[in-house]
NUTOR-788560 format. One line per 3 residues: number of its first residue (from 0); for each residue x, y, z negated of N, C-alpha, C, O, CB. Coordinates in pm, whole numbers, m for minus. Each point is the difference from the previous one (the first is absolute). Glycine has a CB too. Layout:
! NUTOR-788560
NUM	X/Y/Z/X/Y/Z/X/Y/Z/X/Y/Z/X/Y/Z ~ ...
END
This chain:
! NUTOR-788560
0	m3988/m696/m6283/42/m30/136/m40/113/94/69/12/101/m89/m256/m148 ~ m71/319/29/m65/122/67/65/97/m13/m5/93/81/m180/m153/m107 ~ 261/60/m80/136/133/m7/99/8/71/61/103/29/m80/m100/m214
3	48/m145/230/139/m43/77/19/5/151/101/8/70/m92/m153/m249 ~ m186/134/214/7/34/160/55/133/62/45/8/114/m237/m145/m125 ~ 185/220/m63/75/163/52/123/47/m7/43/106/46/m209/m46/m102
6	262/m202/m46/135/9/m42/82/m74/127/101/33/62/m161/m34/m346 ~ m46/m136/296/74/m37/148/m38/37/124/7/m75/97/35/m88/m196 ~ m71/244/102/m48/99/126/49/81/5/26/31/117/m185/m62/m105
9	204/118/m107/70/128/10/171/m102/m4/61/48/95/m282/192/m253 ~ 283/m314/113/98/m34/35/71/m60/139/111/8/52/m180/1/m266 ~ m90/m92/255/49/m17/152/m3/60/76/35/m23/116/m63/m105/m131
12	m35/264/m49/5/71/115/137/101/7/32/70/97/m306/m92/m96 ~ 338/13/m114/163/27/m10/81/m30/71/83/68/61/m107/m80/m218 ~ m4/m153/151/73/m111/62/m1/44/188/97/18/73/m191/m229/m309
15	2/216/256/m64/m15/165/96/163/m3/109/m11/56/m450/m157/m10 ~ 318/280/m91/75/108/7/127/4/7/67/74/73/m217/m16/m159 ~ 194/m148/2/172/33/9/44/m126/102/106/22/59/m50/92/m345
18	m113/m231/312/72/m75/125/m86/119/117/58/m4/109/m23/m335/m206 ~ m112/404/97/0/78/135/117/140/m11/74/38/91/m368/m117/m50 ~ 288/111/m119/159/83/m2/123/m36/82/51/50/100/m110/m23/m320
21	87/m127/146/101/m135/50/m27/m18/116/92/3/82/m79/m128/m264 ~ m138/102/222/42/m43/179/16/92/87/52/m18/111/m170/m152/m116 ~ 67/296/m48/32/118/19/143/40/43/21/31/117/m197/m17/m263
24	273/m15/54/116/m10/m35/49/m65/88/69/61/82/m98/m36/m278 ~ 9/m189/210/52/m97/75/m15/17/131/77/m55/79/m104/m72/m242 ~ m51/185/194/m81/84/173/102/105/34/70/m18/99/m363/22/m153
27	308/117/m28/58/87/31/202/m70/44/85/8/89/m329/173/m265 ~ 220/m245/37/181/m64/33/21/m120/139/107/m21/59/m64/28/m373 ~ m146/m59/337/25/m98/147/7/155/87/91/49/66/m271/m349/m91
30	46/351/m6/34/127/93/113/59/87/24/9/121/m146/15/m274 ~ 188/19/19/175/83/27/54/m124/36/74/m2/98/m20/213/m289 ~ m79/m327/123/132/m92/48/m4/m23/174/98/m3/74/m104/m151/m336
33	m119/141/296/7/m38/96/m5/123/123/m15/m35/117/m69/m184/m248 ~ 100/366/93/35/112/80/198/m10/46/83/10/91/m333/153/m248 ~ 227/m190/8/155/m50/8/52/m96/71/60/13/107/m69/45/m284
36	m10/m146/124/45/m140/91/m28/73/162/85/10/88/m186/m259/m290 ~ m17/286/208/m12/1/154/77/82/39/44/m38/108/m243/m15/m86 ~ 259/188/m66/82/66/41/147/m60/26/74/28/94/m230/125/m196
39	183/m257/m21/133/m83/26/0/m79/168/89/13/83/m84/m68/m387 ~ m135/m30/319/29/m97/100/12/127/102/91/m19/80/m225/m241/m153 ~ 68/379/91/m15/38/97/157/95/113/28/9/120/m308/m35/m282
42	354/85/1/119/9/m22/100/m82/31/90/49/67/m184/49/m188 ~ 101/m211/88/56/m145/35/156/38/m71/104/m58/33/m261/m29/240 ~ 147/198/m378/111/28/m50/111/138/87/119/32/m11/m173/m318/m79
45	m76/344/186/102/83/46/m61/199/m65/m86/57/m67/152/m294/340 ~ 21/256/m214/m21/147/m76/5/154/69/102/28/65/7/m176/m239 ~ m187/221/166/0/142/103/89/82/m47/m19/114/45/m206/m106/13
48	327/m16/m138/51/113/m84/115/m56/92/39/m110/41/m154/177/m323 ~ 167/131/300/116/m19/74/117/100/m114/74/93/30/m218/m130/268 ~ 125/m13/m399/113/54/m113/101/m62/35/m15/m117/34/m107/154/m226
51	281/33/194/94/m89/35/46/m40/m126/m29/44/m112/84/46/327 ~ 36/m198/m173/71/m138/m94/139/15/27/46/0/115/m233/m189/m93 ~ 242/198/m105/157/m20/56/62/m66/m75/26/22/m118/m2/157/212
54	17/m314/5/45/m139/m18/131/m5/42/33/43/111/m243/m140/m81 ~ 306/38/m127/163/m28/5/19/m157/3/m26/m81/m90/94/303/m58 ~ m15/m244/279/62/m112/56/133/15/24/52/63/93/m243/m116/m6
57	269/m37/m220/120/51/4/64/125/m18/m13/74/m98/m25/m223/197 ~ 114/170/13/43/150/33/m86/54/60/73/90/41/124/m118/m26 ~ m308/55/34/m122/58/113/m74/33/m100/21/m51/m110/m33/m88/330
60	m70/213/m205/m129/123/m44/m72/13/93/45/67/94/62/71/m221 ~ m231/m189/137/m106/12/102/m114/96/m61/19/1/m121/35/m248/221 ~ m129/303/m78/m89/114/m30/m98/m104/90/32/m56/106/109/346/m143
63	m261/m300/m30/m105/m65/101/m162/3/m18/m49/m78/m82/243/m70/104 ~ m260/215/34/m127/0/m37/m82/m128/m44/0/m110/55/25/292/86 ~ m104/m133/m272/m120/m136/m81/1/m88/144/74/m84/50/m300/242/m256
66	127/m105/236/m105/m77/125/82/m54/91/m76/m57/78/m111/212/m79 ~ 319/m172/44/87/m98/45/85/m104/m8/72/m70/73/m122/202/m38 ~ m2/m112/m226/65/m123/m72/m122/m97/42/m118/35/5/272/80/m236
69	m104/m245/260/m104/m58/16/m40/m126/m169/m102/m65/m19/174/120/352 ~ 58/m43/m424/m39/m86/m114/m36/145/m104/47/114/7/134/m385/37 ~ m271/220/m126/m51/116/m81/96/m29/m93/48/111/24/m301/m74/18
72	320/m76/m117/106/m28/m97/137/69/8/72/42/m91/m186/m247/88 ~ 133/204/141/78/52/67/m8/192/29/99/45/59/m109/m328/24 ~ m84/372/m117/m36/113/10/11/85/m109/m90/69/m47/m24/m158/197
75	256/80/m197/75/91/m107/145/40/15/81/m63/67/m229/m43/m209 ~ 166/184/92/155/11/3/80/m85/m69/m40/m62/m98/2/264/124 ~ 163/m213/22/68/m73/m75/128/m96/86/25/24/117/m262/m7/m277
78	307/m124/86/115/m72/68/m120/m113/60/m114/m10/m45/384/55/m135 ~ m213/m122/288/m94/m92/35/97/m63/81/102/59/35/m336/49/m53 ~ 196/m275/63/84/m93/96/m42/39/129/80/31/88/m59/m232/m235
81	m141/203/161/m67/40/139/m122/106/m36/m60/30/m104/115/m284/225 ~ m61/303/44/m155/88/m59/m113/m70/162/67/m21/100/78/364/m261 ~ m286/m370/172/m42/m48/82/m92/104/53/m64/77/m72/117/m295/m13
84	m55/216/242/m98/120/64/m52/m72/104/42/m106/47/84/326/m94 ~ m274/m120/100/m54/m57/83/m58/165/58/m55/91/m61/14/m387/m54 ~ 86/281/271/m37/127/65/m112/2/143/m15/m103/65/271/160/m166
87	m308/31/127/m108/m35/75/92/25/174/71/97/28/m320/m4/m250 ~ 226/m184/292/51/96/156/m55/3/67/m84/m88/20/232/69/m4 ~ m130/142/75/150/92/m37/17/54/m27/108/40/43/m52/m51/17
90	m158/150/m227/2/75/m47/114/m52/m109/68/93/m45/m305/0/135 ~ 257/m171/m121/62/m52/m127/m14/84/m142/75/67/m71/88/m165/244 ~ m330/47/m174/m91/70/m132/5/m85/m103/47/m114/m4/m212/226/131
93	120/m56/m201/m32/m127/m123/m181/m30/m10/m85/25/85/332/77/m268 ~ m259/m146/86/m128/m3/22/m122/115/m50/41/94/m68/60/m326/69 ~ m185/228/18/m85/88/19/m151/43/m8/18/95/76/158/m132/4
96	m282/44/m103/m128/m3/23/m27/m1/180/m101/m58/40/65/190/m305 ~ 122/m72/360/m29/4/106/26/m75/67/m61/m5/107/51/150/m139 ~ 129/m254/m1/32/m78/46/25/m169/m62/84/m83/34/m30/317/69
99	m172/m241/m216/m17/m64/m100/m26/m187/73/43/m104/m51/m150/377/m109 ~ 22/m259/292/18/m109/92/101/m86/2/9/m110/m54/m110/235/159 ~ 187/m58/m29/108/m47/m4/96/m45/m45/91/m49/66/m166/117/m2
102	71/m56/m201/58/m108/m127/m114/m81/m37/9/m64/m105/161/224/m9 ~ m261/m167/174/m137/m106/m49/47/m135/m11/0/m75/m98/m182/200/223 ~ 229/m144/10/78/m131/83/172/1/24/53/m41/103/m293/38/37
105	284/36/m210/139/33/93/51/m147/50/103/16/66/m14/215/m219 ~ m128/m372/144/63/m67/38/m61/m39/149/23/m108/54/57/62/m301 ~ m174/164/314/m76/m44/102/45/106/107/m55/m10/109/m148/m104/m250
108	295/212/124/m24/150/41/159/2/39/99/m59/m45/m324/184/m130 ~ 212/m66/240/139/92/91/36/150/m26/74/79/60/m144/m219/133 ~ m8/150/m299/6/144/m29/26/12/m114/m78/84/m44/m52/m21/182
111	222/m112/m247/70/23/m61/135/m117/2/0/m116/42/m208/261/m144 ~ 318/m65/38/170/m31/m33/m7/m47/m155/m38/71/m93/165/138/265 ~ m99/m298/m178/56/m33/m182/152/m30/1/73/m92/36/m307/m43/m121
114	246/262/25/162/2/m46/80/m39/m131/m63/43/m97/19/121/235 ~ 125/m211/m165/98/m58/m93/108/93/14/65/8/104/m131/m251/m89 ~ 89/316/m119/115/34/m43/74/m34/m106/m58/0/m109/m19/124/212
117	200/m154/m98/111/m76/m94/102/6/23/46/11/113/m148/m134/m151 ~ 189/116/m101/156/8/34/69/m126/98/m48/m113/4/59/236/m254 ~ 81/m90/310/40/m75/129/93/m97/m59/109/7/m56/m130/184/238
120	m21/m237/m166/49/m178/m5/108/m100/75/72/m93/m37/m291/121/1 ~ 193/36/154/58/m21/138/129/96/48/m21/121/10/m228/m193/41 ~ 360/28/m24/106/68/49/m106/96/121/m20/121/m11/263/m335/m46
123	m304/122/173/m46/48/144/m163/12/m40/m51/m47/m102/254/m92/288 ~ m266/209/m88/m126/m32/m11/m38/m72/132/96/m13/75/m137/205/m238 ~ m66/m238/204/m55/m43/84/67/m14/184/30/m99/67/m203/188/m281
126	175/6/233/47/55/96/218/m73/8/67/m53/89/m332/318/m137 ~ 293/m228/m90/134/m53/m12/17/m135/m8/111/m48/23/m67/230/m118 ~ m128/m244/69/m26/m111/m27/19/m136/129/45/m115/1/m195/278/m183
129	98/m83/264/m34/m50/165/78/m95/29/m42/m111/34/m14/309/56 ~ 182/m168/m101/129/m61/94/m3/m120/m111/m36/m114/30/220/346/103 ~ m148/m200/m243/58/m98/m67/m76/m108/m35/48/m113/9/80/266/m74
132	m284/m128/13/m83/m101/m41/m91/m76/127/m14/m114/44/14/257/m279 ~ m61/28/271/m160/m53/69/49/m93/185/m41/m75/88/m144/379/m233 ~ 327/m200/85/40/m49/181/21/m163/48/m33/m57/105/181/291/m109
135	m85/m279/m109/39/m140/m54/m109/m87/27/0/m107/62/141/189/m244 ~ m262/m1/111/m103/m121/m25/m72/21/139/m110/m54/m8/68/45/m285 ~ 59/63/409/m85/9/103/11/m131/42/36/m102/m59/m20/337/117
138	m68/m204/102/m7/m135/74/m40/13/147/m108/58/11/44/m167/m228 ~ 105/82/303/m76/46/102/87/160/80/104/51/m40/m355/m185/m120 ~ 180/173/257/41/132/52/m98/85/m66/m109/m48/m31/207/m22/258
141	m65/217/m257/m126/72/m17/m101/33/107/56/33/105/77/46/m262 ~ m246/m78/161/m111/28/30/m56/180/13/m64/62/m85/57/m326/m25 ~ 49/306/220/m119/171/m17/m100/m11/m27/m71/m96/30/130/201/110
144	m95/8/m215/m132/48/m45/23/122/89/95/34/70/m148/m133/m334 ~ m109/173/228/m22/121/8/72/109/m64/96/m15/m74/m269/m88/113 ~ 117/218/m4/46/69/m126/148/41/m11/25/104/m61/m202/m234/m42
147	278/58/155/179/4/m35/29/m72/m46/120/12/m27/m79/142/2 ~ m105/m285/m26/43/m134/m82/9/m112/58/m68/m41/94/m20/119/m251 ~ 197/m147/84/m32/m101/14/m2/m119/m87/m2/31/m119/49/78/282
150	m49/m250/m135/m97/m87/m127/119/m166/33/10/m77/96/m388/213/m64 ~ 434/m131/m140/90/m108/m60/m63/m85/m76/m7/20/m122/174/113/120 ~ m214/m223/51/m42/m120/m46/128/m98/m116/121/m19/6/m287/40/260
153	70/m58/m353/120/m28/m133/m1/m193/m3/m104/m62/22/24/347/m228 ~ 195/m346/178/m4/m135/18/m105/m19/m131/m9/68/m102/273/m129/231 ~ m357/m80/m78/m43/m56/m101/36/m13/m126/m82/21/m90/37/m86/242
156	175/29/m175/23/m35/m160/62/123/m51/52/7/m111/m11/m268/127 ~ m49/380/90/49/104/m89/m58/58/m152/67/78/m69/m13/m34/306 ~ m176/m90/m274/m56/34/m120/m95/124/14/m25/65/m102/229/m164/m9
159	m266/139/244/m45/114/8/m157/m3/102/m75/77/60/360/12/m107 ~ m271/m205/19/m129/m85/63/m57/55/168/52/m31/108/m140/3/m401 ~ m16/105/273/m23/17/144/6/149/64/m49/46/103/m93/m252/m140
162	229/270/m76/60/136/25/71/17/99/2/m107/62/m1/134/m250 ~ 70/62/248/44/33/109/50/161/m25/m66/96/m40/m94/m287/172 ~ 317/181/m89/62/166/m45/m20/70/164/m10/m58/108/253/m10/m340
165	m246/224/200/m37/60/130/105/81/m24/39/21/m115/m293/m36/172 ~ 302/59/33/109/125/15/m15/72/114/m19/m34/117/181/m80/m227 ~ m148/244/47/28/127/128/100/58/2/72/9/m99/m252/48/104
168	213/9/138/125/97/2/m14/132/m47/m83/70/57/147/m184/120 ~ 5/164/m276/m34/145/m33/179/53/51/102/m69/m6/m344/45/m254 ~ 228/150/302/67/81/65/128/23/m133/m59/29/m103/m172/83/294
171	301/m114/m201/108/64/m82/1/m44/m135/61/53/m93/m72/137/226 ~ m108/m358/m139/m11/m61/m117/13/m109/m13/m5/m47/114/m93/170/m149 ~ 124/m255/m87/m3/m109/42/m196/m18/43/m102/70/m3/380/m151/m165
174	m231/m72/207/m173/m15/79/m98/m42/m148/25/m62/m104/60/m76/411 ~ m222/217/m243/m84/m45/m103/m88/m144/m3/m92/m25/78/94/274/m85 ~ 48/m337/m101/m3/m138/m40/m135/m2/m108/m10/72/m100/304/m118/134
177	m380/m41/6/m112/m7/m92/m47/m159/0/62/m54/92/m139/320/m43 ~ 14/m339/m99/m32/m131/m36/m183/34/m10/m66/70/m76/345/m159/m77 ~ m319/m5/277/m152/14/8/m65/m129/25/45/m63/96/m24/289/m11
180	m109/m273/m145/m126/m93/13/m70/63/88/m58/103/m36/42/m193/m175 ~ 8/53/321/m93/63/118/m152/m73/m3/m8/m119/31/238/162/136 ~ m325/18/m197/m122/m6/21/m7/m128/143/107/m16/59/m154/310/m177
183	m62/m370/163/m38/m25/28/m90/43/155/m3/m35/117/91/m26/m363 ~ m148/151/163/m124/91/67/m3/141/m123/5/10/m123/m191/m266/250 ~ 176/351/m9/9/134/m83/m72/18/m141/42/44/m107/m28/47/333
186	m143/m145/m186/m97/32/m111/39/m78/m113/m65/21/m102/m121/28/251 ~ 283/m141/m155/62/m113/m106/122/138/m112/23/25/m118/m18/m338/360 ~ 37/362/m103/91/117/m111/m50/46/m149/m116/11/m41/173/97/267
189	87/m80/m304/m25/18/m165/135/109/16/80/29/89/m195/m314/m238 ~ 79/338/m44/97/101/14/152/m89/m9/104/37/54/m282/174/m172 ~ 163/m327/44/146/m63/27/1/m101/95/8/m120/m30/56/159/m188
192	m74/21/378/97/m84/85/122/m2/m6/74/m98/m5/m203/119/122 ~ 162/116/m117/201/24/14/20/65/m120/m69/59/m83/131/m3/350 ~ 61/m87/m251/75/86/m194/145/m7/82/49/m88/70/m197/m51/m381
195	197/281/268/117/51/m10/80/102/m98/m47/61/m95/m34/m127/286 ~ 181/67/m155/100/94/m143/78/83/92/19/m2/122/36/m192/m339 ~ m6/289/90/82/124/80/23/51/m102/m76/m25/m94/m11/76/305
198	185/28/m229/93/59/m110/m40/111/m27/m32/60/103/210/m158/m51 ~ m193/161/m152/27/184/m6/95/4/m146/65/m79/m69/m352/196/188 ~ 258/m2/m116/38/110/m133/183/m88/m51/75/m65/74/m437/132/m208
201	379/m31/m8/126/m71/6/m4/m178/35/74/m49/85/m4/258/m267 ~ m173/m294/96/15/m97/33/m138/m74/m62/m25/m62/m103/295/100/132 ~ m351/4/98/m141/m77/11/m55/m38/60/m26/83/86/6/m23/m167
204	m34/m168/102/m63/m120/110/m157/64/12/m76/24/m94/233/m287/5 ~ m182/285/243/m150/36/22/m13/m156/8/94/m76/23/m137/342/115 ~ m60/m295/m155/m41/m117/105/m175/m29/m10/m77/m46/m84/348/m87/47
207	m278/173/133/m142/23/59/m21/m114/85/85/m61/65/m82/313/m66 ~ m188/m285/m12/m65/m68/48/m94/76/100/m26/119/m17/73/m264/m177 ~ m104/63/315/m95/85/95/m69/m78/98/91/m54/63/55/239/m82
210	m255/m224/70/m47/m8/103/68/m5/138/82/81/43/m217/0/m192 ~ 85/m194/215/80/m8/123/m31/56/91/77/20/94/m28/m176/m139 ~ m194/204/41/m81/95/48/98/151/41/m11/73/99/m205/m206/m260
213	333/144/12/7/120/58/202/4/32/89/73/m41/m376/56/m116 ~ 284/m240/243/103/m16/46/40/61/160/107/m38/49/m141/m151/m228 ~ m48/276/252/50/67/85/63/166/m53/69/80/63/m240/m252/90
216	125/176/m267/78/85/m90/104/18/m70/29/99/m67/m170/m100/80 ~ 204/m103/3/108/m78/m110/111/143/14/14/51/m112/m39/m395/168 ~ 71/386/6/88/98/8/m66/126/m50/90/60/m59/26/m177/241
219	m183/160/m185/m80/76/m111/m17/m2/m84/32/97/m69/m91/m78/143 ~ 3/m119/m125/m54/m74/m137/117/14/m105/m10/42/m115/m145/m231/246 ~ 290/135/m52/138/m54/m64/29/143/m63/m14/21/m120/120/m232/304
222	m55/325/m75/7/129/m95/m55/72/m71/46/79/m82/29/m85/181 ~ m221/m28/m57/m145/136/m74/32/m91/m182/m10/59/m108/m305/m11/399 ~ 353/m203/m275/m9/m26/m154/135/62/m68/m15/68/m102/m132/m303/137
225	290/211/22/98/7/m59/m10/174/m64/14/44/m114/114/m269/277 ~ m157/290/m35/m36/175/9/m90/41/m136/5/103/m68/m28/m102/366 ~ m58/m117/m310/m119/29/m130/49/m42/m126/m55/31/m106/m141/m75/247
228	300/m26/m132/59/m108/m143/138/127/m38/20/35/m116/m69/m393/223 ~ 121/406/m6/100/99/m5/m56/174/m48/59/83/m69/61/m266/274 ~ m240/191/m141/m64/126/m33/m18/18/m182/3/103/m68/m142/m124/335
231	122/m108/m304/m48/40/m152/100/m43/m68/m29/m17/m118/m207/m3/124 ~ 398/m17/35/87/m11/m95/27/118/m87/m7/113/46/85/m271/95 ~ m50/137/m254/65/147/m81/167/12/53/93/m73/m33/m263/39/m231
234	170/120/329/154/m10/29/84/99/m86/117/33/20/m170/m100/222 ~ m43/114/m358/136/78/m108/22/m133/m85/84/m3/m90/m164/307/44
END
């Protein structure tokens, strides 16, 4: 029995050696996992690379930088139904280390656009739309706003709940028509109060979402996007 005490001693002490390896091991791998992971949440899936993508909708060819795709699935070349973006304003950046904030929250912020692009669906867009649909479902006289607008209140059972279409006069254009959930109180604003559409390239539907916040801009806003969606068509 006096022989055997040094056989199980020198074995447990094997034992105790190789589960400390192992936790070793198991330390280092929570480690990375969790450099990782943290880099994911912190990312939230977005990306600094401004390699372009060039995405075919239909007949259209868009050229578009990583960091303005806003679905990561979506950030390759190739045929696609839609492609989705989100831009900062009024630089209309993508995202960034410098401006990494500001996609923190986007459903709290006025400072970014989330855009939808897709093949057009619609004979009219938004704006064409006016007379025939939105005009129908009004009610009431219109109401001025600020700004050059004004605010068409929609009948109850129109299906569009407590929305309300705004239209402005643009000079040598039809008027610009948008559909907005108006905040409350400013600080209640999100990036989807209002959503609107607008046409480009041979046959593609912008239709962008935005803050009501940044509705004394609306006539700005309307061209700086179409100007940015037209800039990166491939037109060979």
């Amino acid at each position: 029995m006096q022989n055997e005490t040094p056989f199980f001693s020198s074995r447990f002490r094997l034992v105790l050696s190789a589960f400390a390896a192992l936790f070793l091991v198991l330390l280092a791998a929570l480690w990375f996992a969790a450099g990782w992971y943290g880099d994911q949440i912190l990312n939230a899936g977005h990306t600094t690379s401004t390699d372009p993508v060039t995405v075919t909708i239909g007949n259209d060819r868009l050229q578009l930088a990583k960091n303005t795709i806003r679905v990561p699935a979506q950030r390759q070349d190739g045929e696609s139904d839609r492609v989705d973006l989100y831009l900062t304003w009024p630089e209309l950046g993508g995202y960034g280390e410098a401006n990494r904030k500001v996609f923190d929250n986007p459903d709290s912020t006025a400072d970014l656009i989330f855009i939808q692009i897709s093949r057009s669906t619609m004979s009219e867009d938004m704006s064409g739309r006016f007379l025939p649909i939105y005009a129908r479902l009004a009610e009431g006289e219109p109401l001025p706003l600020r700004y050059g607008l004004m605010l068409h209140r929609l009948k109850a059972d129109s299906g569009y709940g407590k929305e309300v279409i705004l239209t402005g006069k643009r000079d040598g254009e039809t008027d610009f028509v948008v559909r907005c959930l108006l905040p409350q109180k400013p600080e209640e604003s999100t990036g989807n109060d209002c959503q609107r559409d607008i046409r480009a390239g041979q046959d593609l539907t912008i239709f962008y979402r935005f803050s009501a916040r940044l509705l004394p801009q609306w006539q700005k806003l309307d061209q700086a996007l179409k100007t940015y969606v037209e800039a990166r068509l491939n037109k060979g």
